[in-house]
C-alpha positions in Angstrom: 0.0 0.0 0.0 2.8 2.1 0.8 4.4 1.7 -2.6 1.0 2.0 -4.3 1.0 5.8 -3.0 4.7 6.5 -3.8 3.9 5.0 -7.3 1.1 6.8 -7.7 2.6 10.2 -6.5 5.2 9.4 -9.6 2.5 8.8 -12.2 1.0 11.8 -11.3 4.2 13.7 -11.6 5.2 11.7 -15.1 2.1 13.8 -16.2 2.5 17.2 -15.0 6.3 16.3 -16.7 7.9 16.5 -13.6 10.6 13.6 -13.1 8.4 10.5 -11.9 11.8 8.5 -10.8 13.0 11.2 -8.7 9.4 11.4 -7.0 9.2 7.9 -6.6 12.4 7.5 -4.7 11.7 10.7 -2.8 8.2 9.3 -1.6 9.7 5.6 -1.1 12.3 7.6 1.3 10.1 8.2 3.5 9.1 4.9 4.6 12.7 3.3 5.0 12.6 3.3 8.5 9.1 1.4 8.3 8.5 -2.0 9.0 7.5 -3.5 6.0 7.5 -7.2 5.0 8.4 -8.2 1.4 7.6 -10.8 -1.0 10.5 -13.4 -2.0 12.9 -11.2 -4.2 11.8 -7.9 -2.9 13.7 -5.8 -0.8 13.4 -1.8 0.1 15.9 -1.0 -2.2 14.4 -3.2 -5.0 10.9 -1.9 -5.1 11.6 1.7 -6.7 13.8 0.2 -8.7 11.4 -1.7 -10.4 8.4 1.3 -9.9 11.2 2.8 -12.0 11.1 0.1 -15.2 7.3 0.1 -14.6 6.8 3.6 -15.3 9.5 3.7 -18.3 7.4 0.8 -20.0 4.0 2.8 -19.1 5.6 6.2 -20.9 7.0 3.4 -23.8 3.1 2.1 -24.1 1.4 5.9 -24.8 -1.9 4.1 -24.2 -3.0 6.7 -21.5 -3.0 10.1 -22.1 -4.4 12.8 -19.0 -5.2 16.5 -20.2 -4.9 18.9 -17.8 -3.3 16.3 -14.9 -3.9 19.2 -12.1 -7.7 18.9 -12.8 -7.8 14.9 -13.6 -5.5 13.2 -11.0 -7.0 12.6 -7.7 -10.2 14.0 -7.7 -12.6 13.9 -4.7 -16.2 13.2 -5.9 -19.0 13.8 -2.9 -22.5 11.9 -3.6 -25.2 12.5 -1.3 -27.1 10.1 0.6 -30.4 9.3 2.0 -30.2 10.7 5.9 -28.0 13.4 5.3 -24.8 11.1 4.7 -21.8 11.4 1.9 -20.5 9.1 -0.3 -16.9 10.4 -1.2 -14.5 8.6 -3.3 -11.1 9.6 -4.1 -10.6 9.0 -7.9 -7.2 8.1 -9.1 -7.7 9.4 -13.3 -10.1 10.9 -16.0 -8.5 10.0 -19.3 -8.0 8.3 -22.4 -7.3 4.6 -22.7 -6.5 4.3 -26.3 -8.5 7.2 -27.4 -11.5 5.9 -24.9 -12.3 8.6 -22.3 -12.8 6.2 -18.9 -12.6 6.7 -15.3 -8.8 5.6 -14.1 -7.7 3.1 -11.5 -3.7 2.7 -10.9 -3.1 -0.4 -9.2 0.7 -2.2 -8.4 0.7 -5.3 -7.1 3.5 -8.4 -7.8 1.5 -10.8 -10.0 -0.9 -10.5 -12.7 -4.8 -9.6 -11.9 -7.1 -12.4 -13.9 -8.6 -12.0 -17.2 -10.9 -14.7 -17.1 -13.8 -15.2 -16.4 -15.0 -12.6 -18.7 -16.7 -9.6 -17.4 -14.6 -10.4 -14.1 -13.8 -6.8 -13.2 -17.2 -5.8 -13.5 -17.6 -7.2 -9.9 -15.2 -5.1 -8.3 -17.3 -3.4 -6.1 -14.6 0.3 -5.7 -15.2 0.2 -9.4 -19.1 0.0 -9.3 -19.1 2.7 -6.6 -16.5 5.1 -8.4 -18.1 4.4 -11.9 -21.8 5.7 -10.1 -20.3 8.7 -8.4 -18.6 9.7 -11.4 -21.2 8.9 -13.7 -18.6 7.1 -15.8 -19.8 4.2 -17.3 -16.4 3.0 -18.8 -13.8 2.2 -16.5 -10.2 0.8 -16.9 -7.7 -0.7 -14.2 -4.1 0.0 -15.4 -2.2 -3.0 -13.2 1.3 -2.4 -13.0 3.0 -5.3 -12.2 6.1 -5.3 -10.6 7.7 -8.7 -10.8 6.7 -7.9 -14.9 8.2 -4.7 -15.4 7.8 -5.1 -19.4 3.9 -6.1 -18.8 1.7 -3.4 -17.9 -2.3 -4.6 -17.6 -5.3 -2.8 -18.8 -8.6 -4.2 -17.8 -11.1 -2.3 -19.6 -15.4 -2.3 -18.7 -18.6 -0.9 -19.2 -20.7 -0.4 -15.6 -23.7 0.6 -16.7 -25.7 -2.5 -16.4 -23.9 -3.2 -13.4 -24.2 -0.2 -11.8 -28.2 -0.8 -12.5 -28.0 -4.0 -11.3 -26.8 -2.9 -7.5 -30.0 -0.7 -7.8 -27.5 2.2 -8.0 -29.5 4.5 -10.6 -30.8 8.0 -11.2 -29.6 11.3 -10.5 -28.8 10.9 -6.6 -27.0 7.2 -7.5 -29.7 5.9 -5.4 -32.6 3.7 -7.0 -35.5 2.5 -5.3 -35.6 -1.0 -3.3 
């Protein structure tokens, strides 16, 4: 989880064209001192290196593009509730999948998410919920995976009969039981 931040602070940076690997190491920093435990092969020291390759292949791949990153990275959507309650979700991206405009979800994580059985991710239930506060029916996870550094993973989906499905509908994201 850690990592996942520091990674994500670097893909953020890779497009305002700041210098993601100098983030990245700069964020990872400041968890040295924390007690971590690693999978076999990983180490403190390893894990940026490889955040490093992993966003060198994503800026190889040019399948995501972000305009105006400042506006589109990390934006807080508020959805009210029944009873005076929020939903708020922190959304990671609003951008193009290869030319697709879709709703953005960076994970990193060692191994490969599964493919099969098909329509698979459209049971993640943070997708369902940041697809209906957004109102963004198409939504892509962009796995980067770091004992893969040459394999970057986009799982592409449509929520919209999903979304209905959960009986989250209408304006308010709230249909009726």
């Amino acid at each position: 989880m850690l990592f996942g931040r520091a990674f994500e602070q670097a893909l953020s940076s890779y497009f305002q064209r700041d210098d993601p690997g100098a983030v990245l190491f700069r964020e990872w920093a400041a968890h040295k001192d924390a007690t971590l435990e690693y999978s076999n092969g990983t180490s403190w020291d390893r894990m940026p290196q490889q955040g490093v390759q992993l966003l060198e292949r994503f800026a190889q791949d040019d399948h995501i593009h972000i305009r105006e990153p400042k506006k589109n990275l990390q934006i807080k959507f508020t959805q009210s509730l029944p009873k005076g309650n929020d939903f708020v979700a922190y959304i990671d991206a609003i951008g193009r999948l290869d030319g697709s405009r879709c709703l953005l979800e960076w994970k990193t994580t060692s191994t490969l998410y599964p493919e099969e059985p098909k329509g698979l991710l459209m049971l993640d239930p943070q997708l369902i919920c940041y697809s209906w506060v957004t109102a963004i029916a198409d939504v892509a996870q962009i796995v980067f995976v770091r004992k893969r550094p040459d394999e970057n993973q986009h799982l592409f989906t449509q929520m919209v009969q999903r979304r209905e499905s959960c009986g989250l509908t209408g304006e308010s994201g709230i249909g009726s039981p």
